[in-house]
C-alpha positions as CSV (number, residue, x, y, z in Angstrom):
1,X,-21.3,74.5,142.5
2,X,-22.3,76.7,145.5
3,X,-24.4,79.2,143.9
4,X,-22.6,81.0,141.8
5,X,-19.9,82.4,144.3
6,X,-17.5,79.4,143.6
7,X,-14.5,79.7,141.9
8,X,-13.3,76.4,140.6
9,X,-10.1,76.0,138.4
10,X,-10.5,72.3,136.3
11,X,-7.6,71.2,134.9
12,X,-8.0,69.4,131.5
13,X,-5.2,66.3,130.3
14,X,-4.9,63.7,128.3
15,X,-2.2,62.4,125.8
16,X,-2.3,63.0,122.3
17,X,-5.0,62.6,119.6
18,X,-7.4,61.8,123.2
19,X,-9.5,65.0,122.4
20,X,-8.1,66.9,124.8
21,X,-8.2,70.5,122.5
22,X,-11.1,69.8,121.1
23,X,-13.1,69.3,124.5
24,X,-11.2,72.9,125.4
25,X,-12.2,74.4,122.3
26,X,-15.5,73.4,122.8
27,X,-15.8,75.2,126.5
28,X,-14.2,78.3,125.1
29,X,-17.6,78.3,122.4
30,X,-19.3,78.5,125.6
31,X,-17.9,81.2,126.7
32,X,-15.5,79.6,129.4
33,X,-11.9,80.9,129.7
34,X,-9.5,78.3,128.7
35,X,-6.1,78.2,129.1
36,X,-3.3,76.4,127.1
37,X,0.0,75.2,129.2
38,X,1.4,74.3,125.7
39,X,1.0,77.9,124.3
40,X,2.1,79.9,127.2
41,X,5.3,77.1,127.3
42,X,6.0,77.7,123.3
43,X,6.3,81.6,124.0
44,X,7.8,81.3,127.3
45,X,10.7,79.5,125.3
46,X,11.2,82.0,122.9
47,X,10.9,85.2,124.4
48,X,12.1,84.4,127.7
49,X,15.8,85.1,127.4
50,X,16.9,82.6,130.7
51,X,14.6,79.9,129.2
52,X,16.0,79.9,126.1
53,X,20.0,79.8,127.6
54,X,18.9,76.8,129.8
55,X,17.3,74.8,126.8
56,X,20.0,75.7,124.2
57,X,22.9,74.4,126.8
58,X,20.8,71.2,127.6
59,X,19.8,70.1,124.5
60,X,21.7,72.0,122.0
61,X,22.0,74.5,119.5
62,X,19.7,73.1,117.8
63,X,16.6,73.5,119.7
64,X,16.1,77.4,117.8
65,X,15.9,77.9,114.1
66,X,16.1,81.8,112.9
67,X,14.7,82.6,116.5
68,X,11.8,80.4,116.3
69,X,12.2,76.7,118.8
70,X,12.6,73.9,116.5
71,X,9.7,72.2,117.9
72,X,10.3,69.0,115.5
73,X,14.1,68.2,116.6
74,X,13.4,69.0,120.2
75,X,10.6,67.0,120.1
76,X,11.9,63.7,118.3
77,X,15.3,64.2,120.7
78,X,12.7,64.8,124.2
79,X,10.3,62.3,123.7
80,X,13.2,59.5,123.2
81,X,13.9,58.7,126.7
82,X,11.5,59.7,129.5
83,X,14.7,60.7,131.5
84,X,14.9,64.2,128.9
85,X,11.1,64.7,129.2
86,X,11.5,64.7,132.7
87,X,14.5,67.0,132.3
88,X,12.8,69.6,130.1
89,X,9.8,69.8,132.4
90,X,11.8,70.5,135.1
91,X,13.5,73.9,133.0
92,X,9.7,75.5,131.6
93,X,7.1,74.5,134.0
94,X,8.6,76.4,136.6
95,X,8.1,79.6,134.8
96,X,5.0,78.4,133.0
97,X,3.0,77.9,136.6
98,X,3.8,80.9,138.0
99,X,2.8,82.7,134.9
100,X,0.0,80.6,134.7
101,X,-1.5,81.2,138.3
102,X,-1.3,84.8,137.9
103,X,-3.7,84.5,134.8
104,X,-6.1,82.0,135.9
105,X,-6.7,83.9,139.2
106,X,-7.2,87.1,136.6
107,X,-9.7,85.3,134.7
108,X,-11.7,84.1,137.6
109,X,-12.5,87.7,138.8
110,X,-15.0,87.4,135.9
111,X,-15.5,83.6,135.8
112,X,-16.9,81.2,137.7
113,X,-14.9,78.0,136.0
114,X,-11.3,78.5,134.4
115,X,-10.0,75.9,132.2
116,X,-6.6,74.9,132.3
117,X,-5.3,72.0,129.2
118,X,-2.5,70.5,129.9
119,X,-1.0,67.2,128.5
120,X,1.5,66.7,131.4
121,X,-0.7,67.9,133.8
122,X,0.2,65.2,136.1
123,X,3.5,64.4,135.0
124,X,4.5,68.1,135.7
125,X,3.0,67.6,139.6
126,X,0.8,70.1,138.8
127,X,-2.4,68.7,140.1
128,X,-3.0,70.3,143.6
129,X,-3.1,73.7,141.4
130,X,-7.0,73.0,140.2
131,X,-9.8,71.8,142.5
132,X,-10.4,68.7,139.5
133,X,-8.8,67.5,136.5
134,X,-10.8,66.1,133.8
135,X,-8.9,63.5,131.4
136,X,-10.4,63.1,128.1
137,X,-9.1,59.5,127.2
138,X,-9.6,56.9,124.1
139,X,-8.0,53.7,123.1
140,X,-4.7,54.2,121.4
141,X,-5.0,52.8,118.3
142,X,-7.8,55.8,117.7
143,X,-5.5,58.5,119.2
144,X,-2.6,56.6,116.8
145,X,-5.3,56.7,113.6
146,X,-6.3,60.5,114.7
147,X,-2.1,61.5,115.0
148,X,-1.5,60.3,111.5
149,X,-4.4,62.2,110.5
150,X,-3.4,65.5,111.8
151,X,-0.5,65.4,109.7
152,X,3.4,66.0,110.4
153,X,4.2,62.8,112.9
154,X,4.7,59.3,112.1
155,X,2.6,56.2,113.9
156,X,5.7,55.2,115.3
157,X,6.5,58.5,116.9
158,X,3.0,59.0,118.6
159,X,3.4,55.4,120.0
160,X,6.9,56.4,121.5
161,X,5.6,59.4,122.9
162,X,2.3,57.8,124.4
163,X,5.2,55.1,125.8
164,X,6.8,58.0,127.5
165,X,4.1,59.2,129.1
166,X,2.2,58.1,132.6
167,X,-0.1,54.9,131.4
168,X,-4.0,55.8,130.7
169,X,-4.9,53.6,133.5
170,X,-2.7,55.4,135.6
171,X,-4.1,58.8,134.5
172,X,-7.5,57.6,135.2
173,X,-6.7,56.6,138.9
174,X,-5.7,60.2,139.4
175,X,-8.6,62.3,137.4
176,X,-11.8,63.1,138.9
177,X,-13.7,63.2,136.1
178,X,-12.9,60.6,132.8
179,X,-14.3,61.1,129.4
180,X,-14.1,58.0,126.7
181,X,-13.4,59.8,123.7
182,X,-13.9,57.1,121.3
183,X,-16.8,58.5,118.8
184,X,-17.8,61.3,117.2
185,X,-17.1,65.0,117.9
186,X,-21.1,65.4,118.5
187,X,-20.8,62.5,121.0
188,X,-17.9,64.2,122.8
189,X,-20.1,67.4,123.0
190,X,-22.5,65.9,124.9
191,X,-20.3,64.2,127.0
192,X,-19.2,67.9,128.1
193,X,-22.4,69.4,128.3
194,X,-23.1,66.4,131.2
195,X,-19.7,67.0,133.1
196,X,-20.8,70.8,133.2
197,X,-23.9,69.8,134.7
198,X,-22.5,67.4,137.1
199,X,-19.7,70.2,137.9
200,X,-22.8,72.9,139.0
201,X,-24.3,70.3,141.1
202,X,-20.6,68.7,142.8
203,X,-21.5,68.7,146.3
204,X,-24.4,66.1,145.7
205,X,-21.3,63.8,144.0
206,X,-19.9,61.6,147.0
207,X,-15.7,62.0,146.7
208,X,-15.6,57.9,147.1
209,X,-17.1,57.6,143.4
210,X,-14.1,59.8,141.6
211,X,-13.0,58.8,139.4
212,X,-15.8,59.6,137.5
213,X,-16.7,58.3,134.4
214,X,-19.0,60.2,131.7
C-alpha cells in the first residue's frame, strides 16, 4: 500500500463452511472494519417495506413468519434451482449495494482497508466494487463436515447449495488473492496475518501472478 494514503476496499467470498466469517471476524479483532452483505440483506428484507412486497409476490407468503423472513423455507425453496437464486439476487442486491457503498466509503474516512464478506460476491457482479477479492476456499467434503457441525442444515442441503453456486475453480480464476482453508483456525490466522502483509506491500506483486495463493 502507498504509504498510508490508500484506500483499498477487499472484498472477502467464499461458499459455505470455507471460513469465510471466520477470516472476517478475525480482521475485525484487528481492528479493521468489516462489513457483512448477508446482514445488511437480512434487515434490508424486513424493514424495507418494497423489498418485502417484491419477495412475498415472488416467492410467496411464506417467505415472513410473525414479521421476521423465514430464512429456512426461503432458503430450501432458493437454493433449489439456480434460476430462483439468480432471481432473488436480482430483487436485494440492488438495494444492498447502494446501501453498502455509502457505508464502506463512511468507514474509509477513518480506515485505510474496509472489508466487505460476501458469499455471492461474484455471482451478484459485484466485483468491480473493491480493488481485490480474497476467497477463503477448502475442499468440500470439509466445508460439508464443518455445515453439519454448525447445526440446522442437512449434508445434502449444503451439497445442493455448493451445486448452485459458481464452481471453486471458477472462483479461484476470478480472486486475487486464495486462501486454502483446510486446517486449523491458528493456521488460518496466519494465513491472514501474510495476506495483510502482502496487501501493504501490493505494488511489489506483479498483476500476472494473481491469483494468488497463501
Amino acid at each position: 500500500m502507498q504509504s498510508q494514503n490508500r484506500k483499498l476496499k477487499i472484498g472477502i467470498t467464499g461458499g459455505l463452511g470455507s471460513g469465510k466469517t471466520s477470516a472476517s471476524r478475525f480482521f475485525i479483532k484487528l481492528g479493521y472494519p468489516v462489513f457483512f452483505a448477508d446482514e445488511i440483506a437480512k434487515s434490508m428484507m424486513v424493514n424495507d417495506p418494497s423489498l418485502v412486497a417484491k419477495i412475498t409476490q415472488e416467492f410467496g407468503s411464506e417467505s415472513y413468519k410473525e414479521g421476521t423472513l423465514n430464512t429456512v423455507f426461503l432458503g430450501q425453496k432458493v437454493f433449489s434451482s439456480p434460476g430462483l437464486v439468480e432471481k432473488l439476487n436480482s430483487i436485494v442486491h440492488p438495494a444492498v449495494v447502494k446501501n453498502s457503498t455509502r457505508i464502506m466509503a463512511e468507514a474509509l474516512q477513518s480506515s485505510d482497508i474496509v472489508f466487505y464478506e460476501a458469499a455471492l460476491l461474484m455471482e451478484a457482479g459485484m466485483m468491480e466494487r473493491f480493488d481485490y477479492i480474497l476467497l477463503i476456499t477448502a475442499d468440500e467434503e470439509i466445508r460439508v463436515e464443518r455445515g453439519i457441525k454448525r447445526g440446522g442444515i442437512s449434508g445434502d442441503e449444503i451439497r445442493r447449495r455448493i451445486k448452485s453456486q459458481l464452481s471453486e475453480q471458477e472462483k479461484i480464476t476470478r480472486s486475487h488473492f486464495v486462501i486454502k482453508n483446510n486446517s486449523s483456525l491458528d493456521d488460518l490466522h496466519t494465513k491472514l496475518i501474510q495476506f495483510l502483509t502482502l496487501l501493504k506491500s501490493i505494488e511489489k506483486i506483479n498483476i500476472s501472478e494473481f491469483p494468488f495463493f497463501i
